[in-house]
BAMITI-871534 format. One record per residue (C-alpha): residue in one letter; x negated, y negated, z. Coordinates in steps of 0.2 Angstrom, whole numbers, plus 5000, padded with zeros to 4 digits. Layout:
BEGIN
> A | X | Y | Z .
...
//
This chain:
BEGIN
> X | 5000 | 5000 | 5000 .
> X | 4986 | 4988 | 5002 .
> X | 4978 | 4990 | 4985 .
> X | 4997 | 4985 | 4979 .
> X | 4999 | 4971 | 4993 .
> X | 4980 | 4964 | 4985 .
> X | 4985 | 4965 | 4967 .
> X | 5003 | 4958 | 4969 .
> X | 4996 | 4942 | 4978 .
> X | 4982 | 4940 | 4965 .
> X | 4998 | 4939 | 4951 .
> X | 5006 | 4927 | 4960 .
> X | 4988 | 4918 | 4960 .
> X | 4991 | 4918 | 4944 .
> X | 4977 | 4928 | 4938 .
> X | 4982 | 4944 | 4935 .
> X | 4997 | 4951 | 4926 .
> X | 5009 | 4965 | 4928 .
> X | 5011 | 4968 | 4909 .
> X | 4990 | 4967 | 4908 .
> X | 4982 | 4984 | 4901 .
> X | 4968 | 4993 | 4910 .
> X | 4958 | 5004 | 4900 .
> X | 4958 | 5022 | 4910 .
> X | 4939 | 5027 | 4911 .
> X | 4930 | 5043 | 4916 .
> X | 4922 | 5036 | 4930 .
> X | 4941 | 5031 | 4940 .
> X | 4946 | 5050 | 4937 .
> X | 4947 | 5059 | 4956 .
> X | 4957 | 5075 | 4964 .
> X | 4973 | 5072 | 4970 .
> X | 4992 | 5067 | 4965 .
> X | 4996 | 5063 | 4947 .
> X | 4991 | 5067 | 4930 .
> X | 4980 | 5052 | 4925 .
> X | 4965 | 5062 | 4930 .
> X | 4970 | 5075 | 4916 .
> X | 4972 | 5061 | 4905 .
> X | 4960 | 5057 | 4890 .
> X | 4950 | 5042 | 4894 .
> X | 4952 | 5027 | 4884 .
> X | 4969 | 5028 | 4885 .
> X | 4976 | 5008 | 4892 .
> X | 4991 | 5008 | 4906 .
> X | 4999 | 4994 | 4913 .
> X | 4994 | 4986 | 4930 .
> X | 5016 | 4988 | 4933 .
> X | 5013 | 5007 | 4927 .
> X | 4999 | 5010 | 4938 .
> X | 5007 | 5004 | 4953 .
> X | 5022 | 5015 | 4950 .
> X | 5008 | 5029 | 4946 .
> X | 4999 | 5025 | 4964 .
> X | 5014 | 5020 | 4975 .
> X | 5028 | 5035 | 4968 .
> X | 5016 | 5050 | 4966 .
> X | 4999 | 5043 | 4976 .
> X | 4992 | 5045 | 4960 .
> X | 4971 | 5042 | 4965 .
> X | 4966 | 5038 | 4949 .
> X | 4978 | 5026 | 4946 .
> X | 4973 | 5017 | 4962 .
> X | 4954 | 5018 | 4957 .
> X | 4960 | 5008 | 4942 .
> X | 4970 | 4996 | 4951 .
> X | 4955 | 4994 | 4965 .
> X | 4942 | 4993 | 4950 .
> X | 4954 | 4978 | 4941 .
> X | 4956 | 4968 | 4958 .
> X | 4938 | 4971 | 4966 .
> X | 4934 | 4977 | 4982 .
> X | 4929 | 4962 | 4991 .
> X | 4946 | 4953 | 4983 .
> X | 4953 | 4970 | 4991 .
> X | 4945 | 4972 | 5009 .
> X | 4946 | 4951 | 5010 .
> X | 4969 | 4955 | 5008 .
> X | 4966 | 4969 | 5019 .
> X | 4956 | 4961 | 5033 .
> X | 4967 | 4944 | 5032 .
> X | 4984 | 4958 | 5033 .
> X | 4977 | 4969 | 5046 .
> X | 4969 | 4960 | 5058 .
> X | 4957 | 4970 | 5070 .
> X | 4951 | 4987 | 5070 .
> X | 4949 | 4985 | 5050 .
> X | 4939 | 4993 | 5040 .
> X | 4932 | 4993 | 5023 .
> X | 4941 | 5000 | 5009 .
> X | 4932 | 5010 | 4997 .
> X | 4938 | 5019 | 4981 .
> X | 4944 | 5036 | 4982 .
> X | 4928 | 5043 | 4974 .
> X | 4917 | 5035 | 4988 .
> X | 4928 | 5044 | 5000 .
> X | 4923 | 5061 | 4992 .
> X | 4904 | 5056 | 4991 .
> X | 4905 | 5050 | 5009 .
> X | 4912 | 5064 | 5016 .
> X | 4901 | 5078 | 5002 .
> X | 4884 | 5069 | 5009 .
> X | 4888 | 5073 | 5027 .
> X | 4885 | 5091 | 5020 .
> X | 4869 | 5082 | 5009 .
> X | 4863 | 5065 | 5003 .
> X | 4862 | 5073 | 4989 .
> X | 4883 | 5073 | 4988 .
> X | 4881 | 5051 | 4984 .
> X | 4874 | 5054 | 4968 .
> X | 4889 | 5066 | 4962 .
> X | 4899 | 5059 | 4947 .
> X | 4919 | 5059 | 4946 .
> X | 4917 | 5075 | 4934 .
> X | 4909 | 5085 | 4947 .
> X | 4921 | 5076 | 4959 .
> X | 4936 | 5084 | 4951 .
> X | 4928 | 5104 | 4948 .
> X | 4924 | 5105 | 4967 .
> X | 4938 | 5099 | 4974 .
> X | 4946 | 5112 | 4964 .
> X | 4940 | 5124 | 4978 .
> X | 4951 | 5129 | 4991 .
> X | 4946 | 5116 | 5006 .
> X | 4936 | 5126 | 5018 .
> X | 4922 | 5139 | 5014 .
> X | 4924 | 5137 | 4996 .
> X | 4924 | 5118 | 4996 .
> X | 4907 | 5119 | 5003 .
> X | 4901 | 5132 | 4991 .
> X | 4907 | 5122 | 4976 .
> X | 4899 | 5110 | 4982 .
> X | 4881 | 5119 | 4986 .
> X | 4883 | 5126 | 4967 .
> X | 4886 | 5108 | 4960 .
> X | 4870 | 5100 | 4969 .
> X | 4858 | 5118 | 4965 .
> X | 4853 | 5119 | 4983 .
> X | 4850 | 5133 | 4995 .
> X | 4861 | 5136 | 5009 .
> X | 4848 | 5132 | 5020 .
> X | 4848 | 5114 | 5013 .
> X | 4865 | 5110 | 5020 .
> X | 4865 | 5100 | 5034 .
> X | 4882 | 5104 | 5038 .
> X | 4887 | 5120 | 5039 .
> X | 4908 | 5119 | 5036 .
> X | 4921 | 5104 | 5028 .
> X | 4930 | 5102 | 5044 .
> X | 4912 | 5095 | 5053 .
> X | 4908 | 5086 | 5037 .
> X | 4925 | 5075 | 5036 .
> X | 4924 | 5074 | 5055 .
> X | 4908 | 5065 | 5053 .
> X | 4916 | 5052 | 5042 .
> X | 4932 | 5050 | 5052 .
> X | 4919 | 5044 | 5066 .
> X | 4913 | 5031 | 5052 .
> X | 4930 | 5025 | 5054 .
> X | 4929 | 5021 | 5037 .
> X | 4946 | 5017 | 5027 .
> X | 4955 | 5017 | 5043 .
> X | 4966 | 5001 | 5051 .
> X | 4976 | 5004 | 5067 .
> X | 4996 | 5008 | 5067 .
> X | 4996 | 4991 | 5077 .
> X | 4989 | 4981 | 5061 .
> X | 4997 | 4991 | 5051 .
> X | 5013 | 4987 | 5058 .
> X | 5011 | 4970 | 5059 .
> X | 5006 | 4970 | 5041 .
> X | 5024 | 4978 | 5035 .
> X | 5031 | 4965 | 5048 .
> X | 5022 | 4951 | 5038 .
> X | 5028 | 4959 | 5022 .
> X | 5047 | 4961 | 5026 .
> X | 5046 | 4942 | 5033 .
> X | 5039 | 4935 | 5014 .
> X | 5022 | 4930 | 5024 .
> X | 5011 | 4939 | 5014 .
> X | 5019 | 4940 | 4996 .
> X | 5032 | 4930 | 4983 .
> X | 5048 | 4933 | 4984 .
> X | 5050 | 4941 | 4966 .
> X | 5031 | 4951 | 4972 .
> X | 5041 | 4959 | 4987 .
> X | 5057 | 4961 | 4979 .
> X | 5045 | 4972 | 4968 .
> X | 5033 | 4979 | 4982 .
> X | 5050 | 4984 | 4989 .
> X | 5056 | 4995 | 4971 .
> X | 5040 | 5003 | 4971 .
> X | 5042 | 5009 | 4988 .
> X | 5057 | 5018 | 4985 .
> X | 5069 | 5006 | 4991 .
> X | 5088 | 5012 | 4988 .
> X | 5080 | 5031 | 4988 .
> X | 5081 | 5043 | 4999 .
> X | 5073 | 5059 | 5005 .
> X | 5076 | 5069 | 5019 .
> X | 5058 | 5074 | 5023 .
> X | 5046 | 5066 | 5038 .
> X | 5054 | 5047 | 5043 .
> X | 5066 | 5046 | 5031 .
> X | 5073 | 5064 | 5038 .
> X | 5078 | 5056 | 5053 .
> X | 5084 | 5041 | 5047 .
> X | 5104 | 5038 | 5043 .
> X | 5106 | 5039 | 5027 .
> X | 5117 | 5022 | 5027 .
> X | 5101 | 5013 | 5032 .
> X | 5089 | 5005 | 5020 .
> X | 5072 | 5009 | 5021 .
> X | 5055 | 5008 | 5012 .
> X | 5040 | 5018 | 5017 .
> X | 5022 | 5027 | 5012 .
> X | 5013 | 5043 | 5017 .
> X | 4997 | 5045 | 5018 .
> X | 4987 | 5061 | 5019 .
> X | 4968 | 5068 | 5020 .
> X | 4961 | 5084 | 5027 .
> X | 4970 | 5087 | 5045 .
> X | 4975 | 5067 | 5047 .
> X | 4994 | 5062 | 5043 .
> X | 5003 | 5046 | 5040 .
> X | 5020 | 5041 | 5038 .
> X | 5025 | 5022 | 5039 .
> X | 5042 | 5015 | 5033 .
> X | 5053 | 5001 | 5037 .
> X | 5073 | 5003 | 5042 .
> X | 5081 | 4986 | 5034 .
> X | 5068 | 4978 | 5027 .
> X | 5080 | 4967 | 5016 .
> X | 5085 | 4951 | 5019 .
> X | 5070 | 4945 | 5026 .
> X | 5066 | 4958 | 5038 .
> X | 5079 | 4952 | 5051 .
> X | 5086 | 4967 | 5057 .
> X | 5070 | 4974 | 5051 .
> X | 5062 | 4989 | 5062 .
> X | 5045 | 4995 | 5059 .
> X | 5039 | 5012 | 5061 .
> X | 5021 | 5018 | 5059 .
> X | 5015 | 5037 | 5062 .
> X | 5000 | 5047 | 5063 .
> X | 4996 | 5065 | 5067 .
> X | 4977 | 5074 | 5070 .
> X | 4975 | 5091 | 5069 .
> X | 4989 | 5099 | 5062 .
> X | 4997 | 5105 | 5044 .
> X | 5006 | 5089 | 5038 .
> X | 5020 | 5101 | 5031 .
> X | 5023 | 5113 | 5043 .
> X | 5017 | 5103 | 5056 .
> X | 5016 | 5084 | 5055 .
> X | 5032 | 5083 | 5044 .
> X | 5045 | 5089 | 5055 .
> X | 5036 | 5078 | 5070 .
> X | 5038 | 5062 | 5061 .
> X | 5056 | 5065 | 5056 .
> X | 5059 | 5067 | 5075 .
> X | 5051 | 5051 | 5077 .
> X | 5063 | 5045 | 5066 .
> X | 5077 | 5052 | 5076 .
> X | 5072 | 5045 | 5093 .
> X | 5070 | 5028 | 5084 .
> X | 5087 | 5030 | 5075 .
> X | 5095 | 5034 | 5093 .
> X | 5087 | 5020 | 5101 .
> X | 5085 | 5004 | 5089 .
> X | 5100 | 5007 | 5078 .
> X | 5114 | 4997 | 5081 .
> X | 5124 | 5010 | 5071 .
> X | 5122 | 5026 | 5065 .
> X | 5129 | 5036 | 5050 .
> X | 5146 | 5042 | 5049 .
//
C-alpha cells in the first residue's frame, strides 16, 4: 500500500501519470503473486494497470515496476513522512530475496532476478537452501547458515521493510481523513483496495457484510498481516482501523481464522450495528 500511497501523491504532483507506460524489464521479474514475471520483457503496462496488478493479486513484479518508476528515496521519504517512528527502509522485492539468500552467503547479493525466480521455485525449507547452494556452485560447508527459517530470521532482526501496526494505523487513519492523498487519488486508492468487495476470509470474515471496508494482506515466510478499514468513506468519520499481525504460524490454517476473529471481537465491540 505504500508504493501505491507514493505513486498516487507523485500524480497529483503532477509528475507522474496513471495512463503513463512502464516498460516491463528482466531485472523487476521476482517469485510471487501474478503473471507479469512469466511475462516477455519489453512488453509496456500502465502505472493504473500496475497498481491493479500490485494491489488486487500482490503481483511483486508489478510493484518492482512501480518502486523502479517512483524511486526509492521518493518511496522511503512518503513512507517515513506516513509512518512515523519505527520506519524502516523499503527496498524492492528482489533486495528482500538477496538480503535474506546472503544470510545463507554473501555470495546470495550478487544473484540476478533470473536465478531469483528458479530458486524460489524450491519448496521453502531444505530445498530452498539447496537451490540456492546449486545456483551459487558452493560446497555445503560454505554456507553460513545452515536452514531458511535461521536465514529470514536473521533479516527480520534487520527489521528491514518493517513499520509498526501503530504507524501503520495512523497511516490508514491519515488516508481515510484525505491527509495524505487528493480526493479523486483516494477515491481511487480506495477502488483498488477492493472497496464495495467482499470476501469472507481473515478481517473481512468477521466483518458484517453491510459494512464497507478496504483492506491489504501481507505475507512472507512465517509473518502475517491483515489491515483494513470498516467505513472508510465519507472522510473516515465513522472510520475504524484495524491492523493485524501474526509470527510463527501457517497464515492459512493458522493466521487466517485468528484475524477473522479479530474481526469479530472488533465488529461486537466498535460497531454501532451489525448485519441483519
Amino acid at each position: 500500500m505504500l508504493i501505491a500511497l507514493a505513486v498516487l501523491q507523485q500524480v497529483d504532483a503532477g509528475k507522474l501519470q496513471l495512463a503513463s507506460q512502464v516498460l516491463l524489464t528482466e531485472a523487476d521479474k521476482i517469485d510471487g503473486s501474478g503473471e507479469l514475471v512469466w511475462s516477455n520483457a519489453g512488453g509496456r503496462y500502465t502505472l493504473d494497470a500496475l497498481l491493479t496488478r500490485m494491489l488486487g493479486v500482490s503481483d511483486n513484479t508489478a510493484a518492482n515496476m512501480l518502486i523502479r518508476t517512483v524511486g526509492e528515496d521518493v518511496l522511503n521519504k512518503s513512507a517515513a513522512s506516513a509512518l512515523g517512528k519505527g520506519f524502516e527502509k523499503i527496498t524492492s522485492f528482489a533486495e528482500v530475496r538477496r538480503d535474506v539468500y546472503a544470510e545463507i552467503h554473501p555470495d546470495a547479493r550478487q544473484l540476478g532476478n533470473r536465478q531469483l525466480v528458479q530458486i524460489a521455485a524450491a519448496d521453502m525449507g531444505p530445498p530452498r537452501v539447496e537451490a540456492l547452494r546449486r545456483a551459487l556452485n558452493l560446497p555445503v560447508s560454505a554456507l553460513r547458515v545452515k536452514t531458511i527459517a535461521e536465514a529470514y530470521d536473521r533479516y527480520y532482526s534487520r527489521r528491514f521493510n518493517s513499520a509498526t501496526l501503530e504507524g501503520y494505523g495512523g497511516m490508514l487513519e491519515q488516508l481515510v481523513r484525505g491527509k495524505l492523498l487528493s480526493a479523486a487519488s483516494t477515491e481511487r486508492l480506495f477502488k483498488y483496495l477492493k472497496f464495495g468487495k467482499r470476501g469472507d476470509y481473515r478481517l473481512e470474515g468477521g466483518i458484517p457484510k453491510s459494512e464497507m471496508i478496504i483492506h491489504k494482506t501481507g505475507t512472507q515466510y512465517r509473518r502475517a498481516c491483515h489491515m483494513a478499514v470498516i467505513n472508510p468513506q465519507a472522510g473516515g468519520k465513522q472510520a475504524i482501523v484495524v491492523t493485524t499481525c501474526a509470527a510463527d504460524m501457517d497464515d492459512v490454517k493458522e493466521a487466517g481464522g485468528i484475524f477473522r476473529r479479530v474481526g469479530e471481537a472488533v465488529s461486537k465491540t466498535a460497531l454501532t450495528r451489525t448485519a441483519p
